[in-house]
Each structure stands twice: as C-alpha cells, then as structure tokens.
C-alpha positions in Angstrom: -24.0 -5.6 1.5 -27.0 -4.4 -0.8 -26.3 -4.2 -4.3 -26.6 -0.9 -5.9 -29.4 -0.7 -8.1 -28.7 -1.2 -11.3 -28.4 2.0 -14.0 -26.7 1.7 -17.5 -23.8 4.0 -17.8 -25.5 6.5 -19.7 -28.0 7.1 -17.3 -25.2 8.8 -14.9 -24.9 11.7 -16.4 -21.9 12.7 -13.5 -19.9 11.7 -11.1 -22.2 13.0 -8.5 -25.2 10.8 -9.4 -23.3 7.7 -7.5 -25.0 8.4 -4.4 -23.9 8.2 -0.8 -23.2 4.6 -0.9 -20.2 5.2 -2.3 -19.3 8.7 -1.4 -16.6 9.0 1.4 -14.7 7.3 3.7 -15.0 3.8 2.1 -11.6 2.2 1.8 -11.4 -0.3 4.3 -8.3 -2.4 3.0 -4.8 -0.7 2.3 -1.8 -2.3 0.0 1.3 0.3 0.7 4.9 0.2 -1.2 7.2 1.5 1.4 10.3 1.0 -0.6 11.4 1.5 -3.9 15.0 -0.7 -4.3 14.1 -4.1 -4.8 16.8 -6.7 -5.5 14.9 -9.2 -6.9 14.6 -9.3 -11.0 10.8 -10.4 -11.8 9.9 -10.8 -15.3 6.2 -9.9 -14.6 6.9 -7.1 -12.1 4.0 -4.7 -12.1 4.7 -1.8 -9.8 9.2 -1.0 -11.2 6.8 1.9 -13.3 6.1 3.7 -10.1 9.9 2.6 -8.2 12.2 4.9 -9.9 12.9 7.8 -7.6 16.2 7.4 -4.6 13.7 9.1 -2.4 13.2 7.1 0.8 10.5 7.4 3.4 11.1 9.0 6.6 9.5 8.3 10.2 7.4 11.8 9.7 6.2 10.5 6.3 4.9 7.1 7.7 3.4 9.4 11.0 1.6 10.9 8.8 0.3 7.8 6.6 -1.1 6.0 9.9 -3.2 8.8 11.1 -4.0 9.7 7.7 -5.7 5.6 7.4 -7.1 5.8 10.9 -9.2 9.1 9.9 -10.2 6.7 7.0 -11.5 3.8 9.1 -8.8 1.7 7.4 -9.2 -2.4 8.7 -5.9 -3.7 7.3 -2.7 -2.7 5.4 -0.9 -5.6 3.1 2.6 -4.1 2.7 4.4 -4.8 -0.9 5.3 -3.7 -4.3 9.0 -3.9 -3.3 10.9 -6.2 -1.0 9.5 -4.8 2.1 12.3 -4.8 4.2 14.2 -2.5 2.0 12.0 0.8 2.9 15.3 3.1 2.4 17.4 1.1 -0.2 19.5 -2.2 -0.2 20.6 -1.4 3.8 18.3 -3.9 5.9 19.6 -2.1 8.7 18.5 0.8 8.2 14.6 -0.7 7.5 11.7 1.7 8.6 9.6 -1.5 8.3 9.9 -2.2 12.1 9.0 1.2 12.9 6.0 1.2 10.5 4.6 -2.2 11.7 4.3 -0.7 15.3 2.7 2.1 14.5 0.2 0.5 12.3 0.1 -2.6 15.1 -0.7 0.7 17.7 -3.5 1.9 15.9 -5.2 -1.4 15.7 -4.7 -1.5 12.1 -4.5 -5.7 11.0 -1.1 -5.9 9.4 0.0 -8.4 6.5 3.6 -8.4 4.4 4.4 -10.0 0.9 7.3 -11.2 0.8 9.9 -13.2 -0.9 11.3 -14.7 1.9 14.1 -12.5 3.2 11.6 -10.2 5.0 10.0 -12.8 7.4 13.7 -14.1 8.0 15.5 -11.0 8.9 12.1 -9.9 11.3 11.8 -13.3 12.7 16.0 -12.8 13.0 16.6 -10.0 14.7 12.9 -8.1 15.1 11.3 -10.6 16.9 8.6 -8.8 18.3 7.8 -7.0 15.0 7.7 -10.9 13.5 4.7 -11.1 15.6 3.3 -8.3 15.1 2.5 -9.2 11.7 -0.9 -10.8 11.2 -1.5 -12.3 7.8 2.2 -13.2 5.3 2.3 -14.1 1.7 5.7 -15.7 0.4 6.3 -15.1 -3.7 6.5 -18.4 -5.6 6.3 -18.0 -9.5 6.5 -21.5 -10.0 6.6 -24.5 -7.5 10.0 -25.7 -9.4 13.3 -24.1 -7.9 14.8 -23.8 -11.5 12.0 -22.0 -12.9 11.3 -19.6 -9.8 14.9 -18.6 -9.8 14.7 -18.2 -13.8 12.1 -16.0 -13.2 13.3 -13.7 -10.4 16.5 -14.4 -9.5 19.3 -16.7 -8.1 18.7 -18.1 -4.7 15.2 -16.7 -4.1 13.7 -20.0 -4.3 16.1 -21.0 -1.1 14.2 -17.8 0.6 11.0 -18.6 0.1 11.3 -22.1 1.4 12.9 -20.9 4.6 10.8 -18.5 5.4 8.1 -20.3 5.3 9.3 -22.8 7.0 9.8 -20.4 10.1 6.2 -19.2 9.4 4.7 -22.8 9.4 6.6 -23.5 13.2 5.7 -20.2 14.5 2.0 -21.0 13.1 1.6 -17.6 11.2 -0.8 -17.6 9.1 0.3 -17.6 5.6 0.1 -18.2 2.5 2.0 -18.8 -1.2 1.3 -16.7 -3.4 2.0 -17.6 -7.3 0.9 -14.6 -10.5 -0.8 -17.5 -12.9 0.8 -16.7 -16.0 3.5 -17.9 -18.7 7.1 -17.1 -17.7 9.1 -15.8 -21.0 12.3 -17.3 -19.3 15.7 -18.1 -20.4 17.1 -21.8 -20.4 18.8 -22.6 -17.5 22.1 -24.5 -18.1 22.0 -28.1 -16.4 25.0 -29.6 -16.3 26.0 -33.0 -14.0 27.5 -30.5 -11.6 24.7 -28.2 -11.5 22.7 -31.0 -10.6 24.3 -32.6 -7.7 24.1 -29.3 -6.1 20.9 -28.4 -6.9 19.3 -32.1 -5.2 22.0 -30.7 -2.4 20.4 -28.1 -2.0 16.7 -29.9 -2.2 17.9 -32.0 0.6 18.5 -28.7 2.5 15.6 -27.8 2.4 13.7 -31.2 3.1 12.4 -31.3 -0.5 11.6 -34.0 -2.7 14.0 -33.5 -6.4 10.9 -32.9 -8.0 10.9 -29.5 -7.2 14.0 -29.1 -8.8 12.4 -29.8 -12.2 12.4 -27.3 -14.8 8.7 -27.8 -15.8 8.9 -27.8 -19.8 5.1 -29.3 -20.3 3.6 -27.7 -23.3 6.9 -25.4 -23.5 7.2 -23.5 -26.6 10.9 -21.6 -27.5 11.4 -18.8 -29.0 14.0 -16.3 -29.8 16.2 -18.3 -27.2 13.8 -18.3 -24.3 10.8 -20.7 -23.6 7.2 -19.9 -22.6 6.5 -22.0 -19.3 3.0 -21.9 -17.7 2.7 -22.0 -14.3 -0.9 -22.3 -14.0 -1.2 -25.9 -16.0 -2.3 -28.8 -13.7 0.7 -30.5 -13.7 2.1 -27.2 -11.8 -0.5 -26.9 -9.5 -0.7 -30.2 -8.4 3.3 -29.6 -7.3 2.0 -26.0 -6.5 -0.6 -27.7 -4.5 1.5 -30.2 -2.4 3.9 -27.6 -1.9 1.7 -25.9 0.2 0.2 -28.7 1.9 3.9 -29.6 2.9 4.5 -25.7 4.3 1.2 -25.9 5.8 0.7 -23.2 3.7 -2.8 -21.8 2.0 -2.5 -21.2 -1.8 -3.2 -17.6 -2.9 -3.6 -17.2 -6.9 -3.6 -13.7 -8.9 -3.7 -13.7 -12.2 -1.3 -11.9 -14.3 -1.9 -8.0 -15.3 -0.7 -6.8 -18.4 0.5 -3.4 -16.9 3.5 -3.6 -19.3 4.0 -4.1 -23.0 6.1 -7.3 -22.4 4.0 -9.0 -20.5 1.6 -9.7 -23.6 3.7 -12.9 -24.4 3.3 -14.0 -20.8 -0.7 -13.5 -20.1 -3.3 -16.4 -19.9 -5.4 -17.7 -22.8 -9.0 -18.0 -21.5 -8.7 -21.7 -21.9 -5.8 -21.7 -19.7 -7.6 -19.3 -17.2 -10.7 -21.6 -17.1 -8.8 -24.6 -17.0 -6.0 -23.8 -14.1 -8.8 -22.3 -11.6 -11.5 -24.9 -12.4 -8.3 -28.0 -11.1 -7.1 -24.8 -8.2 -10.9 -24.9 -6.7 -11.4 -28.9 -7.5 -8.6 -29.6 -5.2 -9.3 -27.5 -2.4 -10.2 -28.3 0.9 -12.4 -25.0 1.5 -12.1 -21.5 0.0 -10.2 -19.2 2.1 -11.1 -16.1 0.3 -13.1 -15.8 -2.9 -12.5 -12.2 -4.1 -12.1 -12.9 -8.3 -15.7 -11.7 -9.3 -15.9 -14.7 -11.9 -15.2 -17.2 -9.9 -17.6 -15.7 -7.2 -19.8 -15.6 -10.1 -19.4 -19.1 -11.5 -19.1 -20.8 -8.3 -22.5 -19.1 -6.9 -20.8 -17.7 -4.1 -21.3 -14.1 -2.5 -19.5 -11.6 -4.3 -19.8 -7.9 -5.3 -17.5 -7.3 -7.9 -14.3 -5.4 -8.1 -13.1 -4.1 -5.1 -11.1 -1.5 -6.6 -11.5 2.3 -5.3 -14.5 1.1 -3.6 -13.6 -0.9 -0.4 -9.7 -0.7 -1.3 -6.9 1.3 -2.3 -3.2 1.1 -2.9 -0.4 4.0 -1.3 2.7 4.2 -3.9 6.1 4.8 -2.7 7.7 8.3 -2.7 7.8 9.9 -5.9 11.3 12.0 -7.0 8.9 15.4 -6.3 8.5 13.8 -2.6 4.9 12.9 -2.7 3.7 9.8 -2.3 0.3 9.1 -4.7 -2.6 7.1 -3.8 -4.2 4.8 -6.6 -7.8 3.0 -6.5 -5.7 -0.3 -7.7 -2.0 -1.2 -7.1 -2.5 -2.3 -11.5 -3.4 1.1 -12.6 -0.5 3.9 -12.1 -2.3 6.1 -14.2 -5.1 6.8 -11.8 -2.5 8.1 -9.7 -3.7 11.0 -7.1 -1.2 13.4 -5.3 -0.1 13.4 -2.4 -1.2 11.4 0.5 1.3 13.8 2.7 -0.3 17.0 2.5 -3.7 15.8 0.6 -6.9 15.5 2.6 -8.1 12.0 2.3 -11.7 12.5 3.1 -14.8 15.3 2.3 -15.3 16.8 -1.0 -11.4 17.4 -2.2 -10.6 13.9 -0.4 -8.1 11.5 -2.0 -11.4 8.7 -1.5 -13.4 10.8 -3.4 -11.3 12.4 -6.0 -12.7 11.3 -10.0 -9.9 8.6 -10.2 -11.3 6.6 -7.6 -15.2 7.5 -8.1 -14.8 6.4 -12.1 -13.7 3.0 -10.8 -17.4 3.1 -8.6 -19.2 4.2 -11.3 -18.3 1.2 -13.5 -18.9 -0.9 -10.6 -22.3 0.4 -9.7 -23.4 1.0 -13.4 -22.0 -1.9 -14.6 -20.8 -2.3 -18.4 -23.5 -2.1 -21.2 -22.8 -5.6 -22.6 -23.5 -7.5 -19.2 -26.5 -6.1 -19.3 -27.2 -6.3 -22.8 -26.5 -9.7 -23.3 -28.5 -10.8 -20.6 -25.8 -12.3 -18.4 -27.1 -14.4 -15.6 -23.8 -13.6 -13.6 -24.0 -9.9 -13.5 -24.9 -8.9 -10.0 -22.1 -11.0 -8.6 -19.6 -10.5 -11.4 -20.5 -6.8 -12.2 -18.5 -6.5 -15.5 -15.8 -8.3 -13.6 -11.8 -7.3 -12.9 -11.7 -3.1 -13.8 -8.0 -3.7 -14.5 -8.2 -6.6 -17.0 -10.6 -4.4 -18.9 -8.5 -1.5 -19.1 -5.2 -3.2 -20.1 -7.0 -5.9 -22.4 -9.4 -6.4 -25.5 -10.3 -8.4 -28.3 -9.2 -11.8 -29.2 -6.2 -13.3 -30.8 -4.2 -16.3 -30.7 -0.4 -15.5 -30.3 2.1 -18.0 -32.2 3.2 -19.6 -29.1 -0.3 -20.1 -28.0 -1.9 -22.5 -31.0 -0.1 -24.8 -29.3 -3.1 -24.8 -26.6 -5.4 -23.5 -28.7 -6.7 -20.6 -27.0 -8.2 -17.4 -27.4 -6.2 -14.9 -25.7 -7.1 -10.8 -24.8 -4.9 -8.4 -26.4 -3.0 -6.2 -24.3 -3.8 -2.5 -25.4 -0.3 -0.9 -25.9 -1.2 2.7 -26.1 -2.7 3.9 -23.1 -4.0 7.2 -22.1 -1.6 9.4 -20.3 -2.6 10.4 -16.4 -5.3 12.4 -16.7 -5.6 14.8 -13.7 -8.0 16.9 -11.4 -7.7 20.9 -10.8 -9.3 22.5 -8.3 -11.4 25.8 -9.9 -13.9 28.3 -8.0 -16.3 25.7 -8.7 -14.7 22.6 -7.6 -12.5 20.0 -9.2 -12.3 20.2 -12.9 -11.4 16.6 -14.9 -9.1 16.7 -17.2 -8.0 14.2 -19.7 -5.0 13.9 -22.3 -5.5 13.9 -25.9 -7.8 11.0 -26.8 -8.6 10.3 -23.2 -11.7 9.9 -23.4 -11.4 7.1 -26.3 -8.7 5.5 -23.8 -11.2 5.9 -20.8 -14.1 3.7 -22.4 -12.1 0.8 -21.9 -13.5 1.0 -18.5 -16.8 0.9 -19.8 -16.4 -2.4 -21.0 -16.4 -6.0 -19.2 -13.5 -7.9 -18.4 -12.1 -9.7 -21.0 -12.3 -13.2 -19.2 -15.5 -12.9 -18.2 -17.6 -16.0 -19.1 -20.2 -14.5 -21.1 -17.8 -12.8 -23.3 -15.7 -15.7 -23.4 -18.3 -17.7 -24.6 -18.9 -14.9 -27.5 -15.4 -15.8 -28.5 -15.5 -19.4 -28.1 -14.3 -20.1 -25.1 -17.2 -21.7 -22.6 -15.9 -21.6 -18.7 -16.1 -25.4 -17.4 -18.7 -26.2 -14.9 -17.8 -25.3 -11.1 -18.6 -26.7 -8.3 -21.3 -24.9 -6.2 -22.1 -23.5 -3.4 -18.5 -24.1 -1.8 -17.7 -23.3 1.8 -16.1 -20.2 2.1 -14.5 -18.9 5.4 -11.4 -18.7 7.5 -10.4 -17.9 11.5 -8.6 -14.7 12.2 -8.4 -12.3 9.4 -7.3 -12.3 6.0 -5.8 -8.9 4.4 -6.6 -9.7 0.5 -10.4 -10.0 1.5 -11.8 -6.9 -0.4 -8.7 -6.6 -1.5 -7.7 -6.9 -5.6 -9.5 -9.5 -7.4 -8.0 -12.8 -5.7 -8.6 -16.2 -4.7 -6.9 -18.1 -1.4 -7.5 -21.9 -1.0 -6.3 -24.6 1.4 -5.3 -27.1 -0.7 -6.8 -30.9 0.4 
C-alpha cells in the first residue's frame, strides 16, 4: 500500500482533509464480543468495562451483523472479549456461537476464535462441523507455567488450554498461543507435598514435562502479599517457546494495555519490552505476522503503522440499552459508536466514517509532531507507533518493584476523558467532547510511549534486530491488520 503523504497535524485543519484514501468502507478485519458472562477471572482483562449488561444476543441481532460486514467488504472476524462459547450466559447449550460461525462461514467471511480452551473442546465435542468451520484459533496462555496461568485466571484453565490444543494440533488447525507480555500481580499459590503430587499427576495427564508446573519466581518482587511475575523474561519464553513447539503451536505475543487503573503495576518497563521481543524474534523460525509497528520498524520489515480504525475494527457485545457499539480498537471503549443494529455502517453518517474512527486515521496519516521533529529514521513504517499505548500512557517513571530491573516504565494516565460523542445537526455531525476533552484527546497526538526514538530520549536504546526477516504464512491469518501484534513459529 502507498503511504499517505506526510502532513504535520496542524496542517489538517479537519476531519475532512484526510482524503479518500481513508474515507469509507475500509475495515477489512473484524474482532466481535458475542458474549458478555465470562467465567474465567483475568487479572489483566481488558474488555469486563464494556461486559456488564444480562443482555444476550439474539439470531436477528447476529442477521443483522453479518450483512451489515458483508456491505463492508469485511475479510475476517476473530471472535473474543469473553469466552466465546458463552454468547447468552454460563448455558453452553444454549450458545449462538454455532449459529454465528455458519453464517459468517456462508458469507465467505474467514473465521478465527480466542479461546481458553473450553470453546474448541465443546465445538470439536459436540459441533463438529462448526469445529471446522473455524479457520484460524488462538488458545489464552498467561504464562507457560500451570501454577501461574491458573494464579492468573483461574483454577483448572491451564488443563483447558492444553487440551484443546492438543485436539487442534491432531485435527491440524491452524493455531496459535497467545500470551499478553506483562507482569502478573498474583497471589502465592500454597504448595504443599500433596498439592504437588497432584499437580506432576496432572502434568503426566497432560504429557508434560514438571517443569511446567513451576511457579516462575525469577526476578519476583512481593508486595502487599502478592508477587510481581513477568511473563515476558527469557527464561519464560524459552518454556513459552518449547511449549509451542510441543503443541505444534505458533506463538502470538500482545503486549499488555493499560485500559484499567490496576494494571499500572502489571505493564512492561521498556527494557523488559525490548528485551522479551528481541529473545521472541531471535528464536524464531520465520515471522508469521509482523503487525507491532516497532518491530516492523526495527526489524526493516513492511509495515504501515497502526491498524486501528483504518483497516480494522472491533463490535462490543450488547449494551443494557440493547445496542451493540462499534470501536476503532477493542483497547479504547471510549471511542465507542452506537449502534451497529440500526446504524448505517457506510456513506457520510456511517459507523466507518464517524469522527471516532477518522481521529484514529488522522494520527495515522499525519503522524505525531515529535516523529517528525526529531528526525526519526523509523517513521514511515512505525508512524507514531501503537494509538492505544499513546493514549493510556506517558512519561517515565520507575515503579518500586521495577528498580529491581532497572527500567524506565510509561505511566498509565488515570484520568481519562469521558466518551465524547457525535450529533447529527442540519449541517451534519457535530463533535462533541467532555469537559477537558480536548486536553485528554492530545494524547493521541503524541507517539507511542515504547517507541524507540523516544525510548532512547529516556534512556532506554532498543537492542539491535535482526534484519530483513522472512515474513509469511499459508492459508490466512485473522490478526493480520489486526491490533498491533506479532505471531512467530518458534525454531
């Protein structure tokens, strides 16, 4: 794809100025939360926010939603955000999922699932042909350690993921594991000589080595009771690593967002960023998909940025009003637009072209001051980098638990602007925001916080990458062009 010539973001004076390159009809990959129960407990859970209503979908909702993306020209739908099976509440039976994959399957619409595990069992169980109708699956793993994992998300869930993809790896699926890099805030699990003759039972089960049993404590800090675990050290990636190699899995990594408060005691230092990618592409056999603009930047591979409201969007389960909202990233619930049901999706007043998604393209297109003030020899590929990391995080600081690695890590901004909103007038849509919105809003404007030039500014210097790395897959791969992520297969 051509790049956009580049403009500084005061020379777009409007919304309008962004030119047909990125005017309608545009989204080509789809992430939809069907559900909003979800029995498993994740500490780092980004979309519980937008998963409090005991609305369900219905068959005429999801009607609806298929046509809606065929109008769109939409390639592929990853479904997610809750435990996809449970698309009206904890009753597996009473799943729309199987009804949803066919239609998508019907329209020609490439199909992927995130799961934990109990989806691909209870499909491959007892909806056999909707197991295969599935094209691309991703099974959770927080941490290649069972103890950890279940810390982490819950009891047992570890046992899921293995099965499932163990099913996946004889059916030949393709699939993946998918780990959020981060470090787990996790309480201490209690070991006692029982608890461990039951847990290498239970290894043994599952044709595991003990190792995974560990609970990883390598450059664990406590405090107030709980210990800070990375997952994204090489120690756990090597495990992570021959974990997949021994599900004949491919690796997929996103990094944590801080879409929550909490979660500013469980993000990555730059250091730790750097450092867990640079050992994640070392040992790698090929890139699968290269979609994090700063490795696609460092690595001098092909890239164009964020993919975020431009060539992707994300469909939010139903709201207690019974809408269901559309989002230019699954991160960023406050760009919410209403309602993908009655809404049109495409023309002027379309969802695609509504000022939540087009402020997303400006900031790609424009790209933010200080890339291009600073000279940065990454910008065209990197374009200011992750929109999300740059909304929810700024500055530098080194939290206690950190010194013990040293590193430089973004703060997470805690006071966020309330949704801002559009109102349609005599003379089109008006944009509103909430008080200080606009304050709020400039976040955009600036790069991602773990981009390497800044970075550098604040000490941090990225390692050198290898370049020039084969990048490629067969079949199809939902989570190309879709959120800022990176899928190996590990040597």
């Amino acid at each position: 794809m051509k790049q956009p010539q580049l403009a500084k973001m005061e020379e777009i004076r409007d919304l309008d100025s962004l030119g047909p390159e990125v005017g309608f009809g545009v989204i080509k990959n789809v992430g939809w939360s069907l559900g909003n129960y979800c029995n498993a407990k994740c500490e780092h859970c980004y979309s519980w926010q937008v998963r409090q209503s005991k609305l369900d979908i219905t068959r005429e909702d999801a009607d609806t939603i298929v046509n809606k993306l065929v109008e769109l020209g939409v390639e592929t739908v990853n479904i997610g955000g809750n435990e996809p099976i449970f698309t009206n509440g904890p009753d597996w039976q009473a799943s729309l999922l199987p009804y949803i994959v066919h239609r998508l399957h019907e329209a020609g619409i490439a199909i992927g699932i995130t799961t934990y595990g109990i989806t691909a069992k209870i499909l491959y169980n007892h909806f056999r042909d909707t197991f295969y109708k599935v094209d691309d699956w991703d099974v959770s793993f927080d941490s290649p350690y069972l103890l950890e994992h279940d810390a982490n998300r819950g009891q047992n869930i570890y046992k899921e993921a293995i099965e499932a993809s163990r099913i996946l790896a004889r059916e030949k699926r393709t699939h993946s594991i998918i780990m959020c890099a981060m470090n787990m805030y996790l309480k201490k699990p209690k070991v006692d000589e029982y608890r461990v003759r039951r847990l290498v039972e239970t290894a043994k089960q599952l044709g595991l080595s003990t190792e995974y049993i560990g609970f990883h404590f390598a450059n664990a800090v406590e405090e107030n009771g709980r210990v800070h675990v990375p997952n994204f050290d090489p120690a756990s990636l090597d495990a992570l690593l021959r974990l997949g190699k021994e599900l004949d899995a491919e690796v997929r990594i996103n990094t944590l967002k801080p879409t929550d408060p909490h979660h500013e005691r469980m993000i990555l230092g730059l250091g730790q960023d750097y450092r867990g990618f640079h050992f994640l592409i070392g040992n790698s056999d090929h890139i699968v998909v290269m979609g994090e603009p700063r490795y696609a930047a460092l690595t001098n591979s092909e890239g164009n940025g964020c993919p975020c409201g431009s060539s992707s969007m994300r469909i939010h389960s139903k709201t207690p009003m019974g809408t269901i909202p559309v989002s230019p990233c699954v991160y960023m619930h406050e760009f919410k637009v209403e309602d993908l049901l009655t809404d049109p999706v495409l023309g002027k007043d379309g969802i695609v072209n509504r000022p939540e998604f087009r402020i997303l393209r400006k900031r790609k297109i424009a790209i933010p001051d200080y890339c291009r003030d600073s000279s940065c020899e990454l910008i065209e590929t990197c374009r200011g980098g992750c929109a999300t990391q740059a909304y929810f995080a700024e500055g530098e600081y080194i939290p206690e638990y950190m010194r013990i690695h040293d590193d430089i890590t973004p703060k997470i901004v805690t006071r966020r602007m309330k949704p801002f909103y559009t109102q349609k007038t005599q003379d089109g849509l008006k944009f509103f925001y909430m008080p200080d919105g606009r304050k709020e809003l400039a976040r955009l404007w600036k790069p991602d916080p773990y981009s390497p030039k800044l970075a550098r500014s604040m000490g941090t210097a990225a390692p050198t990458f290898p370049q020039n790395l084969p990048i490629g897959h067969d079949g199809m791969r939902v989570h190309e062009n879709y959120l800022c992520t990176i899928i190996i297969a590990p040597k």
